[in-house]
C-alpha positions as CSV (number, residue, x, y, z in Angstrom):
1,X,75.7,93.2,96.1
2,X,79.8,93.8,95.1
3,X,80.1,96.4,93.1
4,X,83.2,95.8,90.4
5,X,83.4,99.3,88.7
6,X,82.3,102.3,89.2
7,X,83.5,104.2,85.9
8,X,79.8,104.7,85.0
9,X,77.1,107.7,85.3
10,X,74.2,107.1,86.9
11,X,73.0,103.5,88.4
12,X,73.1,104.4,92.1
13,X,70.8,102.3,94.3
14,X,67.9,103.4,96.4
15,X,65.3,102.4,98.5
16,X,61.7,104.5,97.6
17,X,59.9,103.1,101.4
18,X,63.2,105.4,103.1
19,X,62.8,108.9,101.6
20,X,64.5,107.5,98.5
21,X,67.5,107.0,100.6
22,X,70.5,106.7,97.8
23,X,73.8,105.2,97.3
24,X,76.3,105.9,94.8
25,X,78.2,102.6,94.1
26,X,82.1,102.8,94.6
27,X,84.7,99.8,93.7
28,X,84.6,97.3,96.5
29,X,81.6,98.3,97.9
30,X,79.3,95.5,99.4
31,X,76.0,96.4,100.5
32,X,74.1,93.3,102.2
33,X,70.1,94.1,103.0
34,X,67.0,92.1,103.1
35,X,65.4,92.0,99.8
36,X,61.8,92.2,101.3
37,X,58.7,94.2,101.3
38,X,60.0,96.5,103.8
39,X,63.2,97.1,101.6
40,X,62.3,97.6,97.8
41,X,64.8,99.1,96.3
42,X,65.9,100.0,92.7
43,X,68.5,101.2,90.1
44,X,68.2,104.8,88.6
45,X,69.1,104.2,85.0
46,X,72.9,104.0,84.0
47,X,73.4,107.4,81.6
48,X,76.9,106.2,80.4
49,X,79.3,103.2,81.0
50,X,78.6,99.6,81.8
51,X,78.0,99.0,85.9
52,X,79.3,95.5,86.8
53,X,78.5,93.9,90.0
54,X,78.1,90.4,91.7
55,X,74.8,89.8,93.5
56,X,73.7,86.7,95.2
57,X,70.8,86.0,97.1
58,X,69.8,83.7,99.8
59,X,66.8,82.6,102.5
60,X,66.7,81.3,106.2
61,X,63.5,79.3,104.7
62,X,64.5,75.8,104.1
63,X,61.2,75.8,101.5
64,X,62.1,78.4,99.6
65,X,65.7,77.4,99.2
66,X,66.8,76.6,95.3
67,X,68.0,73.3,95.6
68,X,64.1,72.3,97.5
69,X,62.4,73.9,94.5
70,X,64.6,72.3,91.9
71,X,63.8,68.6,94.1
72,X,60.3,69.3,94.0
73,X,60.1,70.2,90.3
74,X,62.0,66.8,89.7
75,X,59.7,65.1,91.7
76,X,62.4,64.5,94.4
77,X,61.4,66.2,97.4
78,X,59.0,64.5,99.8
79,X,57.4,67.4,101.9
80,X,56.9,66.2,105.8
């Protein structure tokens, strides 16, 4: 996640599982973790401003890559 701004209140990240560990978002920032069980995370609400940021996601699992579901939902992917 790339945060863009941060001329907003509010909208800091946290993760509940690690004593609702918190980050408050700063320009430039780029915070990479494992979207899994063992991380859920979430957004406290945004009080004032707009928060941009850029987040992208991605897997090591070949099977539960994008282009393998879009295949398979196009009939295009033979599994082995």
């Amino acid at each position: 996640m790339l945060y863009l701004n941060e001329d907003f209140d509010g909208g800091e990240l946290f993760f509940p599982q690690h004593d609702n560990f918190t980050i408050k978002p700063k320009t430039g920032m780029l915070l990479v973790f494992s979207g899994d069980i063992n991380h859920m995370h979430g957004i406290n609400q945004i009080k004032s401003g707009t928060r941009y940021t850029h987040t992208t996601f991605w897997t090591k699992d070949l099977y539960k890559s994008s282009m393998i579901e879009i295949d398979k939902n196009k009939g295009r992917f033979k599994s082995i």
